[in-house]
C-alpha positions, 0 to 999 in steps of 0.5 A, a space after each residue: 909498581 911504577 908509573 911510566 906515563 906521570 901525571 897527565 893533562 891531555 884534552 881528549 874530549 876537546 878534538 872529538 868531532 875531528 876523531 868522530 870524522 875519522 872513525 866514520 871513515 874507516 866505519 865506512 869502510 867496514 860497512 862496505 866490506 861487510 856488504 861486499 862479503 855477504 854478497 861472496 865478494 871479496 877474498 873469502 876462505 873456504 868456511 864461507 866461499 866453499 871449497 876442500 880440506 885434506 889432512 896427509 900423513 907422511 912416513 918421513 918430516 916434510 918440508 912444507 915450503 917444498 909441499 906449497 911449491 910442489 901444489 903450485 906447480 901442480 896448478 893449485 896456486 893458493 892452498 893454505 898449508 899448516 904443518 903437524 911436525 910431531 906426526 908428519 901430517 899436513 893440511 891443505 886447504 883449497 877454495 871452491 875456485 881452485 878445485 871447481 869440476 875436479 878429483 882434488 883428492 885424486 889431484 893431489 896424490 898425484 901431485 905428491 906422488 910424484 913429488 916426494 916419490 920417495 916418502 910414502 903417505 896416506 890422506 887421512 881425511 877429505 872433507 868438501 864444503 859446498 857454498 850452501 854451507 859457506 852461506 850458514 856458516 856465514 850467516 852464523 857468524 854474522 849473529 855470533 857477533 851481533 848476539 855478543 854486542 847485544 850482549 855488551 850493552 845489557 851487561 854495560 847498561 846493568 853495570 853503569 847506565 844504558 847511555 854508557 852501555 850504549 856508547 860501549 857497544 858503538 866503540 866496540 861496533 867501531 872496532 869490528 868494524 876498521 878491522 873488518 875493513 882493514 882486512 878486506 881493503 888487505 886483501 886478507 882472507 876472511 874466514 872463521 879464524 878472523 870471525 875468532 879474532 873480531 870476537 876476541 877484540 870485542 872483548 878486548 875493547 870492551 875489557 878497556 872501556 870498562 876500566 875507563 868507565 869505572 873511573 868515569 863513575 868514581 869522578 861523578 860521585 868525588 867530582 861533583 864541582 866539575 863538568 861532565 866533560 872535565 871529569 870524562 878527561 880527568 878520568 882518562 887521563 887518570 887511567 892513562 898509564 894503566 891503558 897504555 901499560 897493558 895495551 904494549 904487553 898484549 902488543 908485544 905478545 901478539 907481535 910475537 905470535 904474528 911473527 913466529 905462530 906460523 902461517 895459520 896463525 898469521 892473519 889472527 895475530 894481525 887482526 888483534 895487532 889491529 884490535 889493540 890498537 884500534 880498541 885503545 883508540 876507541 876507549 879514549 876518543 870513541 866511547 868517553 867522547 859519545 858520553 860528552 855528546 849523549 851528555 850535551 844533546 840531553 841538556 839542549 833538549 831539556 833547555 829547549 823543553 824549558 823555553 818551549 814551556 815558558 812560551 807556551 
């Protein structure tokens, strides 16, 4: 093994109350787009705005970017398409706005009849997901992630302390949150796939902040010299070279799935491109800097509980 990064004296604790500003901002942001979705607004995809999902089966391959041009032609602008290429089968997936008042089955038979008259098919399945459901499924994602945060703060709080499962799961909160609001100022779609991969940077995020957490323990106990913020840093900077060493491997793998997963997959990759970095982020100046805060405000109220009973 190698270092790549040599030993560190970088003051990561020193600029916290700047970086506490900018998380703020971009919490802001998350806050309000978590608002502005669970009042339908925004680009939600079928799972929560409603909408239909047919799955085609061909006799021959078909081309799917001659599949997406003949549905726009057709008047179905936005359907998402993914392509089962070993069985010739495609699926369409079209929101609630797109297909209001009409046979879409019917509608995109005939789009495809018509189009590729020549290479027969059949749909395989129809299904139709009305709002009432988009609502559930809405509600229910809602309290996966907070029943999983929830979770990391009783696992924290056993493992460490309550104030390290604490500062945890605000950065991990943190996290969902500037990614949720990167979405949705992108225009991205939000739909169940996404709720995947806010999940899936949770558990990343917090993956790093153990591991700066566990070396955070081990300085309290062997640093015992040094103050809480001088070993919050020595720990970080101890773990630097770890951090930023898995952080690009899982960066590039995920750049590689952005670039070459396919459409599908595409809005996934981006929101864990999103959660490494911003979840680096958090483990560094989000969750080790709230320990310092947590740490300080303990002091000042137990000095002013000392002045208050000499007075008195």
């Amino acid at each position: 093994m190698f270092t790549i990064i040599k030993k560190t004296d970088i003051d990561f604790i020193g600029k916290r109350k700047q970086f506490f500003m900018i998380s703020l901002i971009f919490v802001a942001i998350g806050l309000i787009a978590l608002v502005q979705i669970s009042r339908g607004s925004g680009n939600l995809g079928i799972d929560f705005s409603g909408g239909a999902a047919l799955q085609l089966k061909f006799d021959q391959p078909i081309e799917i970017n001659a599949a997406r041009k003949a549905l726009e032609s057709g008047g179905l602008k936005n359907a998402t398409l993914q392509e089962i290429s070993s069985d010739n089968k495609l699926i369409i997936r079209l929101k609630k706005r797109e297909i209001s008042g009409e046979n879409i089955r019917g509608k995109v038979k005939d789009i495809f009849s018509t189009a590729f008259s020549g290479n027969n098919f059949i749909v395989e399945s129809s299904t139709e997901i009305g709002p009432t459901i988009g609502k559930k499924l809405q509600g229910d994602a809602i309290n996966a992630i907070i029943f999983s945060l929830v979770l990391i703060i009783t696992y924290i709080a056993f493992r460490f302390e309550f104030r390290f499962g604490i500062a945890a799961a605000i950065a991990t909160f943190h996290d969902v949150f500037v990614v949720l609001g990167f979405f949705f100022l992108m225009d991205k779609e939000i739909s169940l796939l996404l709720v995947t991969a806010l999940l899936t940077v949770a558990g990343y995020s917090l993956n790093d902040t153990v591991v700066v957490f566990d070396r955070i323990r081990e300085n309290l106990k062997s640093r015992k010299k040094e103050t809480f913020g001088e070993v919050i840093n020595r720990s970080i900077n101890d773990n630097l070279s770890r951090t930023v060493i898995t952080s690009m491997t899982t960066f590039l793998a995920v750049v590689a799935l952005f670039l070459f997963g396919g459409e599908v997959i595409h809005d996934f990759a981006l929101a864990v491109l999103l959660g490494v970095v911003v979840g680096t982020y958090s483990s560094w100046f989000i969750a080790s800097s709230l320990l310092v805060t947590w740490q300080q405000k303990r002091i000042e109220i137990k000095t002013k509980k000392r002045v208050l009973k000499k007075a008195s």
